[in-house]
Phi, psi and omega in degrees: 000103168286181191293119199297115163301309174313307203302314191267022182272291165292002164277320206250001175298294215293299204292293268248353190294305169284015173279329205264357189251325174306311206291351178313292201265192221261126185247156224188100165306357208242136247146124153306141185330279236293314218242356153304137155242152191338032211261069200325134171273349192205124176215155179209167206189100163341104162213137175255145155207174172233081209270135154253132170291123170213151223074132180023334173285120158327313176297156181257091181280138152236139177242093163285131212230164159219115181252151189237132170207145191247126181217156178245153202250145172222110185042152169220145218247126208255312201310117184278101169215154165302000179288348197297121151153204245208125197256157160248121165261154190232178175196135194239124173268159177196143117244149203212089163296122193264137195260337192217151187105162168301339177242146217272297201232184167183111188253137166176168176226199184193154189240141206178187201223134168226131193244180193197114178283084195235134193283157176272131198080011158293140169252349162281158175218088190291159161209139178251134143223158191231168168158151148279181197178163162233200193175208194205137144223199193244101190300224187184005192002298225285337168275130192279165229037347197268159203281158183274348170223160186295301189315136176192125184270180204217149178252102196235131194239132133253179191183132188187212207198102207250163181225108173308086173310291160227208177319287179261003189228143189200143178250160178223162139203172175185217180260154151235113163283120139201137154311124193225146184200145151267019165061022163096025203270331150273182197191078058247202182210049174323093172287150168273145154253055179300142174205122185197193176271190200197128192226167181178123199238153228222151148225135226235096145270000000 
């Protein structure tokens, strides 16, 4: 299977659509106390999850993930619309011990966009985010399904929710979509399609 256009289609359709209704209007830092909204300039943040294979692989992968993620505030949207709240760019460390399937580990990383709907003064935070990334596992040629090389790039999509403890700490969970291909450098090119849930707690610096 090369690598799937859908797949990056449903990653990057979802972040870019309020990105792109965003560039209209006016983006903006300067708020009265009462009408800012909540928008951390620098955060990092722990997160698990746990993905089932679906879509096209024979194999039944369960993947327990573990993400390190780092994130930066990149503009915020003044416009009181449901579009109102605050984009990230991110940057993600992952390992992923494979519990079913042919292959063992997966290390990687990945770089993206987050957007976070967020109102002034919520302590819910709706989010979408996409990015891509590469990586490494221990591949299988010789098994069907199984990946044709260690090198593998990875699609990673979510949609959740945060929660405002205080000041510095917030819990989220939500879905993780994610995608692994070798972009056709083999032949054949069984891609994984994974998907589950995902919990994770956040610090605010």
């Amino acid at each position: 299977m090369k690598f799937s256009r859908t797949a990056i289609l449903i990653s990057l359709l979802g972040l870019f659509a309020p990105l792109a209704r965003a560039a209209g209007d006016r983006i903006s830092t300067h708020f009265s106390s009462s009408e800012m909204v909540d928008a951390p300039n620098f955060e990092v943040s722990s997160e698990t999850a746990y993905m089932v294979g679906i879509i096209g692989n024979p194999n039944s992968y369960e993947v327990p993930a573990q993400f390190f993620t780092a994130r930066w505030r990149w503009g915020v949207i003044e416009r009181d619309s449901w579009l109102q709240g605050y984009n990230q760019v991110y940057a993600i460390l992952m390992a992923e011990p494979f519990t079913r399937g042919p292959e063992n580990r997966y290390f990687g990383i990945s770089l993206g966009f987050r957007y976070n709907f967020a109102k002034p003064g919520a302590r819910f935070v709706p989010y979408v985010s996409g990015g891509v990334g590469l990586g490494w596992l221990d591949s299988h040629a010789n098994v069907f399904g199984a990946q044709g090389q260690d090198f593998t790039f990875n699609i990673l999509t979510a949609v959740g929710v945060s929660y405002k403890v205080n000041d510095h700490w917030k819990w989220n969970v939500g879905v993780l979509y994610q995608h692994l291909s070798n972009a056709a450098q083999t032949d054949p090119n069984p891609s994984v399609n994974l998907l589950g849930p995902q919990i994770g707690v956040t610090y605010v610096f």
